[in-house]
C-alpha positions in Angstrom: 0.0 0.0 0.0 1.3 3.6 -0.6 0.4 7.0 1.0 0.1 10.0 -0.4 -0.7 13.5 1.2 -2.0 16.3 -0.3 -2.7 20.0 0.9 -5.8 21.6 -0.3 -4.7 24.8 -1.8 -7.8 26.2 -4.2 -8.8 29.3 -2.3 -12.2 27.7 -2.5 -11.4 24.4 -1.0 -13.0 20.7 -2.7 -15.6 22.8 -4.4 -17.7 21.4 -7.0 -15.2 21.6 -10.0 -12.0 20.0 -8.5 -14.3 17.3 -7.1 -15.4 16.2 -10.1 -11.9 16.2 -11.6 -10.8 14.0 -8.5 -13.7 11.3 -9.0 -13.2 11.2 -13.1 -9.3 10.9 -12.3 -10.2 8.1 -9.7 -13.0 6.6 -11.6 -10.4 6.2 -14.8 -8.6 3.6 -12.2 -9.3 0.3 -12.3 -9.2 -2.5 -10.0 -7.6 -1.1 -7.5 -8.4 0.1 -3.7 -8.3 3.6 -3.1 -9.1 5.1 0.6 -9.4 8.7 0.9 -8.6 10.5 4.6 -9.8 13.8 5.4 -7.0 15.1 8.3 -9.0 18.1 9.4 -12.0 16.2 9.7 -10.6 12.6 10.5 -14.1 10.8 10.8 -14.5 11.3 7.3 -13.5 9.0 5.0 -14.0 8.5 1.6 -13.5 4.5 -0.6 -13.0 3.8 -4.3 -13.2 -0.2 -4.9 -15.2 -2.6 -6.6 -18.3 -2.3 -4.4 -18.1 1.1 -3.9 -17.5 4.6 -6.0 -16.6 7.5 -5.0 -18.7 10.5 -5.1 -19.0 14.3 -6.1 -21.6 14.6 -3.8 -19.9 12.8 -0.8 -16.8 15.3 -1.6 -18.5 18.6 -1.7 -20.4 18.2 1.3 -17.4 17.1 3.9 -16.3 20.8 4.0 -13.0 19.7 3.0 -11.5 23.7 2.8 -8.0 25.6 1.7 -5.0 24.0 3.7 -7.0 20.6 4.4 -5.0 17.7 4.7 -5.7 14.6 2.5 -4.3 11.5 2.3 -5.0 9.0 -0.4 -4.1 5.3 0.1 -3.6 3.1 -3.0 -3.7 -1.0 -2.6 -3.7 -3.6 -4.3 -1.8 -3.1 -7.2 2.1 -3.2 -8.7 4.5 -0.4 -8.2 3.8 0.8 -12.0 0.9 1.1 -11.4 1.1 3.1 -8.1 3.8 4.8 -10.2 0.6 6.2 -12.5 -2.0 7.0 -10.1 0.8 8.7 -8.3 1.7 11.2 -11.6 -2.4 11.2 -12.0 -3.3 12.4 -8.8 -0.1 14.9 -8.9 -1.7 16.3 -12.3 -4.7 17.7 -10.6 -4.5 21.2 -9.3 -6.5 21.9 -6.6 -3.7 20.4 -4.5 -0.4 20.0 -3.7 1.7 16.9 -2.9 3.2 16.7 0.3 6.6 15.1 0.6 
């Protein structure tokens, strides 16, 4: 499994636009388990598998704001691939990875 931690940094925060460009980035991935961690709000927690797809809805309403933490976790797959979602998920910019 790998980690990855993001900083919101849209002045807007997970608004309605870079939501949807997380879930059709997510939703291009296949087969694999992806867990999504709110820091700021830790109860909240957001899955991508088989059985269960992530949202827009479930994103725009968790408050996520500017300078929220969130963490993706990627399993079940091969490096490469991680290697891909990694460069996908970097691509988006509404955040910034966190090294």
């Amino acid at each position: 499994m790998k980690a990855l931690s993001f900083e919101i940094t849209d002045p807007h925060g997970l608004h309605i636009r870079p939501a949807h460009d997380l879930v059709q980035a997510i939703h291009k991935i296949q087969d694999v388990n992806i867990e999504i961690r709110n820091t700021t709000l830790p109860t909240k927690i957001f899955y991508h598998n088989s059985n269960v797809a992530l949202s827009i809805m479930s994103l725009i309403t968790a408050g996520i704001t500017k300078g929220s933490t969130m963490i993706v976790e990627i399993a079940d797959t091969t490096r490469e691939r991680e290697s891909g979602i990694e460069t996908l998920l970097e691509s988006l910019s509404f955040w910034t990875k966190i090294t």
